[in-house]
N, C-alpha and C positions, 0 to 999 in steps of 0.2 A: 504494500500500500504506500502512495507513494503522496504526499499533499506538498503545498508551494504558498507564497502568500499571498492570501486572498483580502483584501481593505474593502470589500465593496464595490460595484458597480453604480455609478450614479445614471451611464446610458445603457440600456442592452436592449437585446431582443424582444419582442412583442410590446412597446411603447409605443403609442399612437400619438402625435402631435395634431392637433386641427390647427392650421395658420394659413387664414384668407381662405378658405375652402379648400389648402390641398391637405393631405394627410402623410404622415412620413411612420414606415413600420420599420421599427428597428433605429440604429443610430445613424445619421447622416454619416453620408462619405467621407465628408472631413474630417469628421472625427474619426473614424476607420484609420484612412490616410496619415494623419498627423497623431494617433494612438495606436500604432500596429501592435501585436503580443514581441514580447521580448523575452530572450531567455535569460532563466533565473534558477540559481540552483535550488535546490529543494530541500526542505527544511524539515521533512519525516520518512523515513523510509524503511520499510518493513518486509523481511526474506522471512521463508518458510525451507526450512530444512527437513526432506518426509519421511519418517518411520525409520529414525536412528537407534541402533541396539539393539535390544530386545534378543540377544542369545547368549546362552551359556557360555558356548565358547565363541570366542571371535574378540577383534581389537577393532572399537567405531572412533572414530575421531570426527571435529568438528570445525573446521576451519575459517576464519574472520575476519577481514582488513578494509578498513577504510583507507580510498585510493590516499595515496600520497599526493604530496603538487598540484590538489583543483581547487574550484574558486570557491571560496565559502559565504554562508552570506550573511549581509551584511550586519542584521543585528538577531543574534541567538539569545539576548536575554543573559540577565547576571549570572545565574547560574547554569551551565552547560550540563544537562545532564547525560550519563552514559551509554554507552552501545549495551542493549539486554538482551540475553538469550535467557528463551525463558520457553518451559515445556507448554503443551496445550494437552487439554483434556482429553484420556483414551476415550474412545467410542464402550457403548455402553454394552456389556456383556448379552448376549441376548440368552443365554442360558440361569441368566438372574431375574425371576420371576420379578423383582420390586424393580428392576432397569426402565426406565424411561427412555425414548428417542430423544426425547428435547428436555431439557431441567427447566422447571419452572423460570429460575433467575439464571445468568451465568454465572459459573462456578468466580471466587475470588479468587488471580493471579497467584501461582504459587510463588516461591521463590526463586530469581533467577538461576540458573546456572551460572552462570557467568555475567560480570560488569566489565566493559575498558573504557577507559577515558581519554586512549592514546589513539589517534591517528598516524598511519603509515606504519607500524609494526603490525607484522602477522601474528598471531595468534591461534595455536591448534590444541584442542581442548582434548581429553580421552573423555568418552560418554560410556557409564555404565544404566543402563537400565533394565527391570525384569520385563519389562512390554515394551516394544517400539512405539516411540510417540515421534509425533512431529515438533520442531523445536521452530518459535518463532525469533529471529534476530532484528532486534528493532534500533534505529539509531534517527535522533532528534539532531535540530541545529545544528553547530559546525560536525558534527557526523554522520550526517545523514547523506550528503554527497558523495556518491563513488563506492557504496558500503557493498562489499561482495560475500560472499558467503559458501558455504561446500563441507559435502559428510563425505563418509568412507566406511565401509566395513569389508575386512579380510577373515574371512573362518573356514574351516578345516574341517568340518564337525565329520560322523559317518553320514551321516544325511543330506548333509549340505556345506558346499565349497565353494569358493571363488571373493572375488575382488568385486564391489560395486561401489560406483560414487556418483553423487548427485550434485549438480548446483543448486544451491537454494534460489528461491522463485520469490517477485513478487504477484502478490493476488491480482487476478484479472478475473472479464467475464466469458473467457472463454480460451479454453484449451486443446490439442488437437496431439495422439500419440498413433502411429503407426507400428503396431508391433503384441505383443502377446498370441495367448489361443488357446483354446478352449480342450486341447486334445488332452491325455489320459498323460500322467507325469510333468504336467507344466501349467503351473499356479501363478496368476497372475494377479495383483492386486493395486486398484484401482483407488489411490490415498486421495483424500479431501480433507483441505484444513482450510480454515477460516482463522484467522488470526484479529480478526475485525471484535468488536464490541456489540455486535450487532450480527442477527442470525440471516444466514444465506439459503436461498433454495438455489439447485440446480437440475438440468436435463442433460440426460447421458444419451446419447445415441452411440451404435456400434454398427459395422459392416464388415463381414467378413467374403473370401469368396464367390460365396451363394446369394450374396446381396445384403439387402439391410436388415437386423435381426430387431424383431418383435420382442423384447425379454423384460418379463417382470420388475418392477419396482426401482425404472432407470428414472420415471416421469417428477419432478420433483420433490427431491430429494433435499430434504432437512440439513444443514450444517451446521449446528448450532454455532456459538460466538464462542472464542478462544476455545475451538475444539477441533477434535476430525473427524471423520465416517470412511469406513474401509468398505468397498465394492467387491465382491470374488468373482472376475473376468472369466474365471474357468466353470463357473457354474453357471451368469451370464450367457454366455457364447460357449456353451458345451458340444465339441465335436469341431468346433470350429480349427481351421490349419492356421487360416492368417486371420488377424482381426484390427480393425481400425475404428478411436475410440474419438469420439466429439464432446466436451464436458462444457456447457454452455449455461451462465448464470441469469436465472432472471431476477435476483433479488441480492444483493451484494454481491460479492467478492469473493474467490475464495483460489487456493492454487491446487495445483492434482501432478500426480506423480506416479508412475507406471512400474511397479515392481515385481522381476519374474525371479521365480526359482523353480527350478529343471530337475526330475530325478525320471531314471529307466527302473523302474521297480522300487529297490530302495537304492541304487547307486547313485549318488549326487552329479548331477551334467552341467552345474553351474547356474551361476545366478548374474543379475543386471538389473539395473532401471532402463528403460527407457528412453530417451530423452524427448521432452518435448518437442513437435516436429509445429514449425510455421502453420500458418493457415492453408487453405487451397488454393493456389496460385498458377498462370502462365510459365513461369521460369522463376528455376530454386536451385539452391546449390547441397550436396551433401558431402560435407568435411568428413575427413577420417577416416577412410575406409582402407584398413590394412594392406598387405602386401601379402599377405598369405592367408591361411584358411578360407574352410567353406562360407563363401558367401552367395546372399541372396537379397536381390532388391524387392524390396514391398512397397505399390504405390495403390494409393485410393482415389477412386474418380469418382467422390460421393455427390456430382449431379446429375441429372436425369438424361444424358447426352455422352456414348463412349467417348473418351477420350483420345487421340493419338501425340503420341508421345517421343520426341527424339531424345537421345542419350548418348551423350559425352561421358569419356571418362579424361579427368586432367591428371595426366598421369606424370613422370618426373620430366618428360622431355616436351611438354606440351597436351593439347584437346586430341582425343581421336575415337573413334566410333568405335564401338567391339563387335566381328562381325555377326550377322545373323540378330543382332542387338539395335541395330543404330534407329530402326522405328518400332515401338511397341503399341499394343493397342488396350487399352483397360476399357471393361466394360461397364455401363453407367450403373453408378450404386455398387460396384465388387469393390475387393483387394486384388491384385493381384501378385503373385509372388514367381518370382524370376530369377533364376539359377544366374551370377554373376560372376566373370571371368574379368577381371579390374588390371591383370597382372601383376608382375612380382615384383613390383615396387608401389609407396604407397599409394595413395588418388584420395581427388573426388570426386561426385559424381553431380553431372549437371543435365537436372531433365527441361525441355522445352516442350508445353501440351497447346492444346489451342483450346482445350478446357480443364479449368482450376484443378488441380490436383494438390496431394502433399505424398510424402513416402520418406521411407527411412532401408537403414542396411543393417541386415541382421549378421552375423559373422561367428562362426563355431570354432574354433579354435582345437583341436584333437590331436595331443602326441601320437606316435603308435603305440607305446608304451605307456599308459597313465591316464588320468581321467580330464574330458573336455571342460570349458567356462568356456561363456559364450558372453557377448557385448550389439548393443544396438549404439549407431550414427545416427541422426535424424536431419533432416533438411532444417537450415537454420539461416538468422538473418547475419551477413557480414557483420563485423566487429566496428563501430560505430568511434570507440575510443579507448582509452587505456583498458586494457582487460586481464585481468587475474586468473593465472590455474595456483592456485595454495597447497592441495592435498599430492602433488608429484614426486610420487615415490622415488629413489633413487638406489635406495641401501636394501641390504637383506638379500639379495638376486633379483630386485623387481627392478626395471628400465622404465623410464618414462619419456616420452619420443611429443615433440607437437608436429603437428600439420598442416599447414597450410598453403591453402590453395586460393589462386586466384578467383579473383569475380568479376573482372573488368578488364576491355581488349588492351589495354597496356600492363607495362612491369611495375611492379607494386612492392612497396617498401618496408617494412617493421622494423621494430628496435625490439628487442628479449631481452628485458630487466631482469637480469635474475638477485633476490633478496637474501642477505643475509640475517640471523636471526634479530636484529635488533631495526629490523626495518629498513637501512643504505644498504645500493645498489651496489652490490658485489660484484657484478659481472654486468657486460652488457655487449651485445650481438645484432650489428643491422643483419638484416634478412632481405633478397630481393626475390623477386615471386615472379618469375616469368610471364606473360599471359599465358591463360590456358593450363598452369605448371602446379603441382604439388611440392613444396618443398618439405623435407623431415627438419628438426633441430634438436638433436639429443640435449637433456634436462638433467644436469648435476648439482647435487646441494654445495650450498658455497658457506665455509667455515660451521660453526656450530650448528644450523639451522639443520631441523629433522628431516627439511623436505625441501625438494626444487621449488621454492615459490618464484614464482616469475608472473612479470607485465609486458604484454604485449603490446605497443603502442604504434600503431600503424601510423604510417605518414599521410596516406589520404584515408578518413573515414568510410568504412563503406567498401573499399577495393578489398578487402580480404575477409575471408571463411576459414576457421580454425577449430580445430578438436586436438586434444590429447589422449593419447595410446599408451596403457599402461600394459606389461606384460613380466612374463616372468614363468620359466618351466624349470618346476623343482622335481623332487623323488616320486610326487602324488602325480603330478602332471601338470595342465596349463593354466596359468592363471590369466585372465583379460579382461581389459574395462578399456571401452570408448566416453570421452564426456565433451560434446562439444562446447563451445567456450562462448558466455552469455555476458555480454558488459555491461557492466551496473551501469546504473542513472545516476548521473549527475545532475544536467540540468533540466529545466521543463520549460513549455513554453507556458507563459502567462502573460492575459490583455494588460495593458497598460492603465492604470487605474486614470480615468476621467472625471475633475473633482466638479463639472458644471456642463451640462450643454452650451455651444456656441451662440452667440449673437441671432438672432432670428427678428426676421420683420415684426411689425408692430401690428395688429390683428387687422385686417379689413373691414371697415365699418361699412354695413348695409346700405344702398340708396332707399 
């Protein structure tokens, strides 16, 4: 949640002026003209971190940084108060006869996790919890601009294995994942949290395959205030291969988060979120997609008109078409899911439809010897301005690799900040991105800091698409996580506050 400062409108919309018989709706031009929106940094801003912990074994961490170097504003008030991470309310047991969907009042704020007061040090928290919750990270006044946010959990268990990491979100009124499925050993669950003060309804839609699925108790859906609601996609969309999910708010706000874990009977075949894919759109890029394992593209053409689709892959040395690939056809309302040959270096994948689509890359990872983790890419919007991966593993045998790909017909630039633990720039790397080009940049931790944090600070807004590759193949087998890279909000735009309407004629008196 994201607010700016608001003083009041003295002109806006639907005001009716009568002068001399003409009528004016809305604010004159001039005033338009000579008060256009300016941008202004933002002075509240709230991430959702979704279903952190919650297992015996395994190590979750929580990761936090307000950008370094942007503009703050201008008056935050005597006292600054701190960045809070602070749990929200499990969803209510439905096997407890006295459990209500909704609580009367909302529950009072627990205590936070975590406070900082400091801007520009990262900060990685361990998270122990007996239930996964969602963690809201909130920061006011001079912290509230640039505030980034990111979990992680690695576990080993017999049941369940692998690497997953999420960027925390903020709440919007609608969301869009390309990825889960309904078939026998892969649970998918479909997180809702509301971090607002105020209760949210929302509508689930899903399409798999077969088209769009009819399934019980998706149609508004309760979120209460400072809580979440867990969705089961595999009970949802039972049977289903591919599934693609629409979470669209009529009533607040709220964020959603795509959580699978994979077993063949009882052997664990790895776990992953999701990542949020863009809306449905003409032309989308998809960061990150490996250089090896089974992959497979999944796109949705959820309007009522098949789609046709070309497909780029921006491989190390430029665009080029895979053959038997370069036009695909999706049918109106499916998923469709497509065996992808990307090659042996990394990419990404850029679809052009001439009806809105979104899609994402799923990616299996399987030693010969040891057990798979599997990772989802999703189409995403270019990197806007400074951007944070915090949680980049580096130690232990796990590698952490970024990727990026162009978005635009020229060579395109980055800087890679990589952070030492007290916050200065320990390292730094320009990056040039070919057109059409994937480029890798291997991620090492610099002096005591536990993890590659690094900033990516592109030279033109906009011209790059970035995800980071986490992997790692130990005694068990492979470990993998895709997270593409979402840059915090700084600033917003806001009207220009108007403290009078302009001069206007003097009324015309009737003959």
């Amino acid at each position: 949640m994201i607010s700016a400062r608001w003083a009041g409108l003295a002109v806006g919309a639907g005001v009716a002026v009568v002068v001399g018989g003409a009528t004016l709706i809305g604010p004159p031009d001039s005033v338009v003209d000579d008060h256009p929106e300016v941008r202004e940094p933002v002075v509240r801003s709230t991430l959702v971190c979704p279903y952190v912990d919650g297992e015996d074994v395994g190590t979750a961490e929580l990761g936090v940084l307000a950008l370094p170097g942007v503009d703050l504003p201008e008056e935050t008030g005597a006292e600054q108060p701190p960045i809070t991470v602070q749990a929200l309310a499990l969803p209510p047991d439905p096997e407890d006869p006295e459990a209500t969907a909704e609580p009367a009042e909302p529950a009072e704020p627990p205590e936070p996790l975590l406070s900082l007061t400091d801007r520009g040090i990262p900060t990685i928290t361990p998270v122990e919890t007996d239930a996964g919750t969602s963690f809201a990270v909130t920061g006011q006044g001079a912290l509230a601009p640039g505030l980034a946010a990111e979990q992680t959990l690695i576990t080993q268990e017999v049941d369940l294995r692998g690497i997953s990491t999420a960027a925390c979100t903020a709440p919007r009124r609608e969301h869009w994942f390309v990825g889960a499925s309904g078939e026998v050993g892969r649970r998918g669950r479909l997180i809702l949290a509301n971090p607002t003060d105020v209760p949210a309804v929302v509508d689930v839609e899903l399409w798999d395959e077969a088209g769009s699925i009819d399934a019980p108790g998706t149609q508004d859906v309760g979120v209460p205030a400072r809580s979440q609601r867990i969705l089961l996609l595999d009970a949802l969309a039972a049977g289903s291969v591919s599934t693609a999910v629409h979470v669209r708010s009529s009533q607040g706000r709220v964020t959603a988060a795509l959580e699978l874990r994979e077993t063949s009977e009882i052997t664990p075949q790895g776990m992953t979120y999701v990542p949020a894919a863009v809306a449905p759109r003409r032309d989308l890029i998809i960061p990150g997609v490996p250089g090896s394992g089974q992959r497979s593209l999944r796109i949705v053409a959820p309007g009522d008109t098949d789609a046709i689709v070309s497909l780029q892959v921006l491989g190390a040395e430029g665009a080029f078409s895979p053959v038997d690939l370069d036009v695909l056809t999706v049918t109106a309302g499916t998923v469709a899911d497509i065996p992808l040959d990307s090659g042996a270096d990394p990419a990404g994948i850029r679809l052009q439809s001439d009806e809105p689509v979104t899609a994402s890359v799923r990616v299996v990872q399987a030693p010969e010897d040891g057990l798979p983790d599997l990772a989802y890419t999703t189409a995403s919007e270019p990197i806007s301005g400074p951007t944070p991966a915090l949680l980049s593993r580096a130690t232990g045998g796990l590698a952490s690799t970024l990727l990026l790909s162009s978005a635009v017909a020229t060579t395109s630039r980055v800087t890679v900040q990589t952070l030492a633990a007290d916050g200065t720039v320990a390292a730094e790397e320009p990056v040039d991105i070919p057109a059409g080009a994937t480029v890798p940049v291997t991620l090492a931790a610099q002096g005591d800091a536990a993890n590659a944090t690094v900033i990516v600070v592109p030279e033109s807004p906009g011209s790059v698409v970035a995800a980071r590759l986490i992997s790692a193949v130990d005694d068990d087998g492979s470990l993998l996580d895709l997270m593409p890279l979402v840059s915090p909000t700084i600033e917003v735009n806001v009207p220009e506050v108007v403290g009078e309407l302009p001069d206007v004629p003097e009324p015309v008196e009737s003959p």
